[in-house]
C-alpha positions, -999 to 999 in steps of 0.1 A, spaced: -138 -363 674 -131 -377 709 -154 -355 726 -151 -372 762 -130 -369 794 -107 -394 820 -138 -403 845 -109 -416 870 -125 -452 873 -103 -462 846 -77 -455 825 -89 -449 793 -77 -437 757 -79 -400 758 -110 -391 741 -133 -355 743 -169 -347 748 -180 -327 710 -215 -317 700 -217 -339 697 -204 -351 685 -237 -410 674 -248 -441 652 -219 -468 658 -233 -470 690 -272 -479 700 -283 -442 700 -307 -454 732 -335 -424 737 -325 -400 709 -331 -422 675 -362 -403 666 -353 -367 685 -337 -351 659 -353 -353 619 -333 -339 588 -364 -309 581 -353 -306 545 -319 -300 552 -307 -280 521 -343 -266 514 -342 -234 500 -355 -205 523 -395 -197 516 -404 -169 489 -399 -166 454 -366 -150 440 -348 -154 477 -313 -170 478 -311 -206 496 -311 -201 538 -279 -205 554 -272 -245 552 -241 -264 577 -243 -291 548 -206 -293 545 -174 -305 563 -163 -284 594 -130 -282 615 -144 -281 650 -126 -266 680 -145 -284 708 -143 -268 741 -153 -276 777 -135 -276 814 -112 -250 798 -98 -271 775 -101 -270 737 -97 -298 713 -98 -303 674 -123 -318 654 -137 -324 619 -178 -332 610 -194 -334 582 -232 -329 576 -252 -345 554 -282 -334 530 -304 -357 542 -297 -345 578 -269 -375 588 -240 -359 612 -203 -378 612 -174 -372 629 -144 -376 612 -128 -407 626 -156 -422 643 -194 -415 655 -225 -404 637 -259 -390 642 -284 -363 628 -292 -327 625 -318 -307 617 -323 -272 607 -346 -255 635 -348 -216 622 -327 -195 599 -293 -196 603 -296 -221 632 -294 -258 638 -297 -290 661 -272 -322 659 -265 -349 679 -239 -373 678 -233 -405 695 -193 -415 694 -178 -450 707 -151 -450 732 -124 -479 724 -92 -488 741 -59 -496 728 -69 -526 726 -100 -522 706 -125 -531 734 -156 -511 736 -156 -486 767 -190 -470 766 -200 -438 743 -204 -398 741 -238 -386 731 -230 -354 721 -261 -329 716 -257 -291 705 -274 -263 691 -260 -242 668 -262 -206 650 -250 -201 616 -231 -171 602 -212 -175 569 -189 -199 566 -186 -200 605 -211 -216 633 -210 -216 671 -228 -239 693 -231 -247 730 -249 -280 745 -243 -312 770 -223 -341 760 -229 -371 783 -205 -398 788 -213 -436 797 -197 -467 804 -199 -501 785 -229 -511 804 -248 -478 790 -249 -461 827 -242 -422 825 -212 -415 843 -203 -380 832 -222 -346 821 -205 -315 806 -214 -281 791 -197 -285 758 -189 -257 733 -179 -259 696 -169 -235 670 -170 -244 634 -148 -234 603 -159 -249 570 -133 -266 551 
């Protein structure tokens, strides 16, 4: 999921902000912020069904600055977050039916250099087989210097 925007300093591959949409990239300040918190843990009290669980693959539509974009994550049991194509991070389950993740995602040329990274955090509610989640994705350059905030919003399908 390219999760970030054009910051007009340079061109640069199209990519979008996400969620994000985290672990290719030195996840500086958020590698103990978000803990798995028995990720597929059934909900407390005897004879109740499991709690809701995003433990799955999802088809994102990422949206921000009126423009929506495609995406695919997958969570993890153990509370790991990918992006399909590139970027990981964590997420943790913070209530019923709702969630934290946070992604960090390399930015590459066409050329394969390294152009900085989107660290991509959202929180999420959970209904059925759908989830919706709103949160900042910040952008920075190679050196690590934050050149770009947005309010990000994602809706997920699992598939």
């Amino acid at each position: 999921m390219k999760r970030s925007a054009d910051t007009g300093r340079r061109r640069r591959t199209p990519a979008v902000v996400a969620a994000a949409v985290l672990a290719a990239v030195p996840m500086t300040g958020t590698s103990t912020a978000v803990a798995p918190a028995e990720a597929g843990a059934p909900a407390a009290g005897a004879g109740r069904a499991a709690a809701a669980s995003p433990v799955g693959r999802w088809a994102l539509k990422v949206s921000f600055e009126g423009r929506t974009y495609d995406s695919t994550v997958q969570f993890t049991p153990g509370g790991t977050a990918f992006i399909v194509g590139g970027g990981a991070g964590r997420w943790s389950r913070t209530g019923d039916g709702r969630f934290t993740f946070r992604i960090a995602e390399p930015m590459w040329s066409e050329k394969g250099d390294y152009l900085g990274r989107v660290s991509v955090e959202q929180s999420a509610r959970l209904t059925g087989d759908t989830f919706t989640s709103s949160g900042v994705s910040r952008q920075y350059d190679a050196d690590d210097v934050l050149t770009r905030s947005v309010q990000a919003h994602d809706t997920g399908t699992r598939s």
